[in-house]
C-alpha positions in Angstrom: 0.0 0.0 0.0 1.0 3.4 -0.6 1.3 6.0 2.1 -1.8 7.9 0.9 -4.1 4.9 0.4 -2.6 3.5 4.3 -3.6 7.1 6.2 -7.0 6.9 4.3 -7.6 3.3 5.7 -6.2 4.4 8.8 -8.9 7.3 8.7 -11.7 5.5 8.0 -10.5 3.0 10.5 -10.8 5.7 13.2 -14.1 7.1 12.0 -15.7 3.4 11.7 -14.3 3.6 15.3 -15.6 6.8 16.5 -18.9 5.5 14.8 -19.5 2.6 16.4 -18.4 4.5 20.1 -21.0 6.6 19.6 -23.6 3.9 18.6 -22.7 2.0 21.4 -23.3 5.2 23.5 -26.6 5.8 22.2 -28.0 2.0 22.7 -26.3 1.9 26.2 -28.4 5.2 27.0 -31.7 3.9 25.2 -31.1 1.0 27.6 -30.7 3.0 31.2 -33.3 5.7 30.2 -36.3 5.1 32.6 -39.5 3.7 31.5 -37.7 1.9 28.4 -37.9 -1.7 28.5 -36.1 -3.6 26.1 -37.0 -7.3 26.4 -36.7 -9.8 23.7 -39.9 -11.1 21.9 -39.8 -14.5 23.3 -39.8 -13.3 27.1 -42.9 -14.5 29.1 -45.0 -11.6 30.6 -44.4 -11.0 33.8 -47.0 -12.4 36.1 -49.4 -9.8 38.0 -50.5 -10.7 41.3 -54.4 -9.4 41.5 -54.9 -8.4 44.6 -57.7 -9.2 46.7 -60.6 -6.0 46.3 -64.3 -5.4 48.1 -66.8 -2.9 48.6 -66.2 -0.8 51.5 -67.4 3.0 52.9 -65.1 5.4 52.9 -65.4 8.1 55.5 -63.7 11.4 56.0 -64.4 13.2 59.0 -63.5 16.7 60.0 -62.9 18.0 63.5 -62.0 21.4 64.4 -59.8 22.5 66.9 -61.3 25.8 68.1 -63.7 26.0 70.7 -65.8 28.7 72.7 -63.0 27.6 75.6 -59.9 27.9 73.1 -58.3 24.8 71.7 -58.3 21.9 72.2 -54.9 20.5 73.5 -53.0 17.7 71.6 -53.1 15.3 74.9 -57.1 15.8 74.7 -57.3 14.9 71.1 -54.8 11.9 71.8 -57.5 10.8 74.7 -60.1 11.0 72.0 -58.8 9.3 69.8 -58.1 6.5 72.3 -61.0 6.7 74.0 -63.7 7.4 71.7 -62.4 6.2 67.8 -60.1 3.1 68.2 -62.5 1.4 70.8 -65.2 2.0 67.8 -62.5 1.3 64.6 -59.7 -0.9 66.4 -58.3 -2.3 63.1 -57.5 1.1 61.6 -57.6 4.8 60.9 -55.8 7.3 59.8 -55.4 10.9 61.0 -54.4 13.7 59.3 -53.3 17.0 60.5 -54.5 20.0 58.8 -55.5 23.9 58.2 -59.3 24.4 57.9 -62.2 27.6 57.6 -65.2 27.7 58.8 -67.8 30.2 59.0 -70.9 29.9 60.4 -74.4 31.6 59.0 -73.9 35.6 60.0 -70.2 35.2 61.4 -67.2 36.0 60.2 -64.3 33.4 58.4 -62.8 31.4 61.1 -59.7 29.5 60.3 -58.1 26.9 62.2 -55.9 23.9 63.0 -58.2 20.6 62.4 -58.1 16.7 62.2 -59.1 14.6 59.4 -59.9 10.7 60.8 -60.1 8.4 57.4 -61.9 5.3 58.2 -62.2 2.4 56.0 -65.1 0.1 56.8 -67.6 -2.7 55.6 -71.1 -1.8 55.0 -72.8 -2.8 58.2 -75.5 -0.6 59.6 -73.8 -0.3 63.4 -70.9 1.1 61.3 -72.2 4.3 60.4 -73.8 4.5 63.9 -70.5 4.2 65.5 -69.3 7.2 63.1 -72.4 9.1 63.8 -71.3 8.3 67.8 -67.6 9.6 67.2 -68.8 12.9 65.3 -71.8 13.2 68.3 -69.2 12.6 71.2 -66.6 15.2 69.9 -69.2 18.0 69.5 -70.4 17.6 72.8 -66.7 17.0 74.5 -65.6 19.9 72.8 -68.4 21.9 72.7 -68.3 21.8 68.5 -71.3 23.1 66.7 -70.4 20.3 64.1 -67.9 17.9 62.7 -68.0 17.3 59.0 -68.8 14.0 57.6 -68.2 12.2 54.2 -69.4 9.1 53.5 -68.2 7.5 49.9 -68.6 3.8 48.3 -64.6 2.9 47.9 -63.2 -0.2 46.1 -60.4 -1.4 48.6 -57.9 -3.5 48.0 -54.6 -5.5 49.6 
């Protein structure tokens, strides 16, 4: 080979190179991009698990923290919740702390710190009593003019 004809191999050589470096880049990052699966044809699905669903209520109830005697302490919701709720709900609940406003008919916008109990529960009547019990007791222990409740079909699953 001549010297001319060698450095033009040579420089394709190292372009083929560079080429095939930057192909390899490219299908390396296709690969480790998120949400891209590669997986050959002949794989097997993978197998889903369904889980196991039923009809439940769903209830969200709302409970204010201000009273006509000021607020009600955290150990005093804690004895509530003890007392009251998990006797009524003892395989679980949730509570949520939150902000809320209120304003009742002729007075102004109250706003103030609240808790949110989530209750998941099968549709027996003496269910919904027992919520109608928890939202009854809290008015009265804290001397509430109400406690919000919602009360929604859910589809629950584990």
């Amino acid at each position: 080979m001549t010297m001319a004809v060698c450095m033009v191999v040579r420089m394709s050589s190292v372009k083929i190179l560079r080429a095939l470096s930057l192909v390899g880049a490219v299908a390396v990052g296709i690969v480790l991009v998120p949400g891209v699966a590669v997986t050959p044809s002949s794989a097997e699905p993978p197998r889903v698990s369904i889980p196991s669903c039923a009809q439940r209520i769903y209830a969200r109830l709302f409970f204010g923290l201000e009273g006509p005697h000021g607020s009600v302490a955290e150990a005093e919701w804690d004895a509530f919740l003890r007392d009251v709720v998990v006797p009524r709900f003892p395989r679980g609940l949730t509570v949520t702390y939150a902000k809320g406003h209120w304003q009742a008919v002729g007075e102004p916008l109250q706003r103030e710190a609240s808790r949110v109990l989530e209750i998941v529960y099968d549709e027996a009547s003496h269910r919904d009593q027992r919520i109608e019990e928890i939202a009854a007791t809290y008015k009265a222990t804290f001397q509430q003019e109400s406690v919000m409740v919602i009360r929604m079909p859910a589809s629950v699953c584990f």
